[in-house]
C-alpha positions as CSV (number, residue, x, y, z in Angstrom):
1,X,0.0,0.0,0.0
2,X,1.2,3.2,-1.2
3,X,2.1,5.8,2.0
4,X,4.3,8.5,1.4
5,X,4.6,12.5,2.9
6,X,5.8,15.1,0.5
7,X,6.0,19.3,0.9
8,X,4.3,20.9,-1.9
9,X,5.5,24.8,-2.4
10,X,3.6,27.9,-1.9
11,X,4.8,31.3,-2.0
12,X,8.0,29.8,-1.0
13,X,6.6,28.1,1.9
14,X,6.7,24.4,2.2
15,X,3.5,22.8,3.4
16,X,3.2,19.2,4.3
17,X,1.0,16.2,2.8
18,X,0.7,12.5,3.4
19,X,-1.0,9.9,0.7
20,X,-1.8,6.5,1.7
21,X,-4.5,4.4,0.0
22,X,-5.5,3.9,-3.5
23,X,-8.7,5.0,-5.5
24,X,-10.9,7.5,-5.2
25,X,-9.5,11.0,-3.5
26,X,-10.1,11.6,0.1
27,X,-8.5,14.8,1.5
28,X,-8.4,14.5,5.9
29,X,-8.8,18.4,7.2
30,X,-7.5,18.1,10.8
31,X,-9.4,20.3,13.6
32,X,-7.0,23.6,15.3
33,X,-4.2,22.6,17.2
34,X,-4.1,19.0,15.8
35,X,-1.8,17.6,13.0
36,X,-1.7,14.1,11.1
37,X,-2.0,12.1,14.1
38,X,-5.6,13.1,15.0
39,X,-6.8,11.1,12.5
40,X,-4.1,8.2,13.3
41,X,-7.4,5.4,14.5
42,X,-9.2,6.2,11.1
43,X,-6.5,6.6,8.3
44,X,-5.4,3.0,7.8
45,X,-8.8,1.6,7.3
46,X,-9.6,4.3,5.4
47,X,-6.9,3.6,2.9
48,X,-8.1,0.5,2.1
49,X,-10.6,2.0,0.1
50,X,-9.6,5.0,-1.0
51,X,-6.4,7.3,-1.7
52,X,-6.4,9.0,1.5
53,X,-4.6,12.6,1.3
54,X,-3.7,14.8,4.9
55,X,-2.7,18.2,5.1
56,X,-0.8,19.9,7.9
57,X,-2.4,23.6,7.6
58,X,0.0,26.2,9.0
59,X,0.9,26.3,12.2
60,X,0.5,22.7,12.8
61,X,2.8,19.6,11.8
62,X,5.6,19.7,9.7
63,X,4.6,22.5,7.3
64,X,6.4,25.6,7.7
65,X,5.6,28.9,9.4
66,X,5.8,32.7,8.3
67,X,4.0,36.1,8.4
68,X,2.1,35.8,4.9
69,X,-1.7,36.3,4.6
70,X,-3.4,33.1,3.7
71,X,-6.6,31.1,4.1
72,X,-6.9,27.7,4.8
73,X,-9.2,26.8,1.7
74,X,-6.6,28.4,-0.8
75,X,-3.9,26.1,0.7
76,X,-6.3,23.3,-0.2
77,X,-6.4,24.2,-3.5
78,X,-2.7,25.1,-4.0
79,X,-2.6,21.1,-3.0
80,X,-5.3,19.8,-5.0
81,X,-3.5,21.5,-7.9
82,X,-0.5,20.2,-7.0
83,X,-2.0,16.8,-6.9
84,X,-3.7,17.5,-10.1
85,X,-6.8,16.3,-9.0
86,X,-10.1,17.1,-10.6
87,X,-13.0,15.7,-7.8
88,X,-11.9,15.4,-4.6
89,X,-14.1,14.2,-1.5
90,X,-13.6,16.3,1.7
91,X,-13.8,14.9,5.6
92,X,-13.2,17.9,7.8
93,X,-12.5,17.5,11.4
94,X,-14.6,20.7,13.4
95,X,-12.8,23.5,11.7
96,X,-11.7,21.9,9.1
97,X,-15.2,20.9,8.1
98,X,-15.3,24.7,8.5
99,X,-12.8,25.1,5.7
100,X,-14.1,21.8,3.4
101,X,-17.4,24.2,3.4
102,X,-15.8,27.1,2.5
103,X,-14.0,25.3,-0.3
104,X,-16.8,24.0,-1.8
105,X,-18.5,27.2,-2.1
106,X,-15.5,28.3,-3.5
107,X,-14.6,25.9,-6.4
108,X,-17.9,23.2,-6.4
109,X,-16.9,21.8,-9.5
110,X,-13.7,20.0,-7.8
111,X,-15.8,18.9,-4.9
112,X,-17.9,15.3,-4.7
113,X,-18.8,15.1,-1.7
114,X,-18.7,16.9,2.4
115,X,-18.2,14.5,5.2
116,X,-18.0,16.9,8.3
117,X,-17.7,15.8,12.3
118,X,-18.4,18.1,14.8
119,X,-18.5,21.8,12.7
120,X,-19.8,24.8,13.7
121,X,-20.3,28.3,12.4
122,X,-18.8,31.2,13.1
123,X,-21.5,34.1,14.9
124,X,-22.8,31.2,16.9
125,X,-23.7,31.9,20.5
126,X,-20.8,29.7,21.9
127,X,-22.1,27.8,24.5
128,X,-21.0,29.3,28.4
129,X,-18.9,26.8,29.8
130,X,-16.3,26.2,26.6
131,X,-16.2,30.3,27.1
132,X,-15.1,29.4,30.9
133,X,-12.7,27.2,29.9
134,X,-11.1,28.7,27.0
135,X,-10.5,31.3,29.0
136,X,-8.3,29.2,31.2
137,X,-7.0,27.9,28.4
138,X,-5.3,31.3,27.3
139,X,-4.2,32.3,30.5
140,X,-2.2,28.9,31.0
141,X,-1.1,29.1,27.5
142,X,-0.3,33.0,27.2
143,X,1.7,32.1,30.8
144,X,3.7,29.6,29.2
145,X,2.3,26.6,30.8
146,X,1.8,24.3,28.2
147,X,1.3,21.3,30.2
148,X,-1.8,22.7,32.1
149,X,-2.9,24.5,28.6
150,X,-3.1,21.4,26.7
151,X,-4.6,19.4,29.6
152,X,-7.3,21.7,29.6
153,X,-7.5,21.3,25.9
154,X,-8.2,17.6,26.7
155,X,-11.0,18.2,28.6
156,X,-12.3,20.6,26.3
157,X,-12.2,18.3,23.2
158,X,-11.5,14.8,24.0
159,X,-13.2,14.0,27.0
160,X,-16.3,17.2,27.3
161,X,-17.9,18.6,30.3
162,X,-19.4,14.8,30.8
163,X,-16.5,13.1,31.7
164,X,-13.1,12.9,32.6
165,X,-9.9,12.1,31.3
166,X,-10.2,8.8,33.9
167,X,-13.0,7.2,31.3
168,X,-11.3,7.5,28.2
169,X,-8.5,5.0,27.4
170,X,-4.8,6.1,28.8
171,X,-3.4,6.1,25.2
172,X,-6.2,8.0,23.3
173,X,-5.1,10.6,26.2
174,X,-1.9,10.7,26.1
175,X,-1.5,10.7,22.3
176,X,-3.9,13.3,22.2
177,X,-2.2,15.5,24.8
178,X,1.1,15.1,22.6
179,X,-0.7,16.4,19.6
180,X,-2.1,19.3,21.4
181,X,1.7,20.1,23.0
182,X,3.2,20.0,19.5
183,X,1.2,21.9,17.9
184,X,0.8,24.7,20.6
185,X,4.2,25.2,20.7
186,X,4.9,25.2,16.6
187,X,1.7,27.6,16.9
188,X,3.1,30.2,19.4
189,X,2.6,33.0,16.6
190,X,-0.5,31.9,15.3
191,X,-2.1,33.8,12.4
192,X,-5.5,33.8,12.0
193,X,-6.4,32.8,8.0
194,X,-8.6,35.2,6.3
195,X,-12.2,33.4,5.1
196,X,-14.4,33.9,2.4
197,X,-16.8,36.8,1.5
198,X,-19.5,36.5,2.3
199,X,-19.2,34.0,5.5
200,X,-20.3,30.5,5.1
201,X,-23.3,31.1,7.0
202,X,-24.6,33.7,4.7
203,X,-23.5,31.3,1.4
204,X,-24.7,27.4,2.7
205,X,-27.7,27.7,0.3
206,X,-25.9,28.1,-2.8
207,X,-24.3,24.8,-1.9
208,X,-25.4,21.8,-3.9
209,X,-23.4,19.1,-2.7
210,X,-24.4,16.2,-0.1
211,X,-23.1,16.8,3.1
212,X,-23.1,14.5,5.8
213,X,-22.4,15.6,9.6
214,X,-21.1,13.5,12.4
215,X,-21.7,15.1,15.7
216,X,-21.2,13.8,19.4
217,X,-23.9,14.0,22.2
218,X,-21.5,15.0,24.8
219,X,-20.3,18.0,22.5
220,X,-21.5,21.9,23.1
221,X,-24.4,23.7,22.5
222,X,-22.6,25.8,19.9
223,X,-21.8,22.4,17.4
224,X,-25.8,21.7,17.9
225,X,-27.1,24.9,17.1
226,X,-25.1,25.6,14.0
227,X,-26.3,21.7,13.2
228,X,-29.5,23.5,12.8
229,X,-28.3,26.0,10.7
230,X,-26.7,23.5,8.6
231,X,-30.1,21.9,8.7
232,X,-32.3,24.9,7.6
233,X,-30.3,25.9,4.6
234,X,-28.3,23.0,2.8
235,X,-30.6,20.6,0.0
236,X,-28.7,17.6,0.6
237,X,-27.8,17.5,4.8
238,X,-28.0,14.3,7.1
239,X,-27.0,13.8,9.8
240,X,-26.1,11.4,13.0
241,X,-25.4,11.8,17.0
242,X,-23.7,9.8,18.4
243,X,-22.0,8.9,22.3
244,X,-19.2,11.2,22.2
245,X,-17.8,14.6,22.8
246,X,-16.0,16.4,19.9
247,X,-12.8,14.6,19.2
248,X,-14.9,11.3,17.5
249,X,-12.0,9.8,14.9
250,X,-10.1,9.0,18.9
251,X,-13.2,8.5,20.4
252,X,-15.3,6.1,18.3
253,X,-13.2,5.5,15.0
254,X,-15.3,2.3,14.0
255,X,-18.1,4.7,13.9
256,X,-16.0,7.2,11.7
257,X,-15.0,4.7,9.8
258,X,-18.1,2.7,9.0
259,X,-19.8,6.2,8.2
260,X,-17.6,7.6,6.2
261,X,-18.2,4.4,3.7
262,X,-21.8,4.3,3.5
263,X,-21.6,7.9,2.7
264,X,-18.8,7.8,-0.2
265,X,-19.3,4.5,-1.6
């Protein structure tokens, strides 16, 4: 089985990819903070059935930092060119399902199909106690502690407000907590990218494609009210809840997994 990383070049700027798999295009879009490895309990099964493509966006994994404006859905494209790929099917991990919407707007006639798990829009009411939390998030972070910041993290993402870090297993954890440090650290002078205009939220109704959302029970209020959204205003939108919070390729890959064929095959 073919599984390779390579840097493609943008702007002088070396951005890092993976392939593994053959067939039918799959690009991975990994949620913020997170690189290659969140998608580590998916990936292989994955690429039994299809050519299975990851991106580390800036900030995050081996791709290279600098100052530039960018967007996250342009670097998709500079790599979809570079891959010389004419349909690609997108599975976007909470803000990268984010950016898999905003590239289908942008260029639908590259785009198959949306397979999004645990997204939410931007002008949301963000749901009170991820505001609490994020808030001691910063303050550990922008104190240098990046033990306590990406412990925090955890709890935020991996385990939710329902449960601890004591009933999920010790290397879905750990792993995860490694993630989060790297990727802190190579994102200590994060840039935020610039979106499209209009927002996503004001352009979901010009979207034709089939989108299918994967969204955990023990997730915030936010993911569940822009569910709604997502609900109201795209044609073709299904989706399922299932038991976990918002980190579901760690938490219930088999679900992932299974899922993400019946929706592309």
């Amino acid at each position: 089985m073919k599984n390779d990383t390579f840097f493609y070049g943008k702007n002088g700027l070396k951005l890092h990819y993976k392939i593994s798999g053959e067939g039918k295009p799959v690009i991975l879009l990994n949620s913020a903070f997170a690189d290659l490895r969140v998608w580590s309990k998916v990936e292989e099964s994955l690429s039994q059935k299809f050519k299975v493509i990851q991106l580390d966006f800036r900030y995050s994994g081996e791709t290279e930092n600098d100052d530039s404006e960018y967007s996250l859905f342009e670097d998709l494209d500079g790599l979809i060119n570079e891959l010389e790929l004419s349909h690609v099917n997108l599975i976007g991990l909470s803000a990268g399902g984010h950016t898999a919407l905003e590239y289908a707007i942008s260029y639908p006639s590259k785009v198959d199909k949306i397979f999004m798990i645990s997204s939410g829009l931007f002008g949301v009411e963000e749901d009170h106690r991820k505001v609490e939390r994020m808030k001691s998030f910063q303050s550990a972070l922008y104190s240098g502690d990046v033990e306590e910041a990406a412990r925090i993290w955890t709890k935020l993402w991996l385990c939710g407000e329902s449960r601890e870090e004591e009933n999920l297993s010790l290397d879905k954890v750990l792993l995860f907590k490694e993630i989060t440090k790297h990727n802190l650290l190579k994102g200590i002078n994060f840039k935020m990218p610039k979106f499209i205009e209009p927002p996503v939220n004001e352009s979901l109704s010009a979207l034709e494609k089939e989108v299918f959302h994967l969204i955990g029970s023990y997730d915030y209020n936010d993911v569940f009210d822009s569910s709604k959204i997502f609900k109201e205003n795209i044609k073709n939108y299904k989706e399922l809840k299932v038991n976990s919070a918002h980190i579901i390729p760690f938490d219930l890959p088999e679900v992932v997994i299974e899922s993400v064929l019946n929706f592309l095959e």
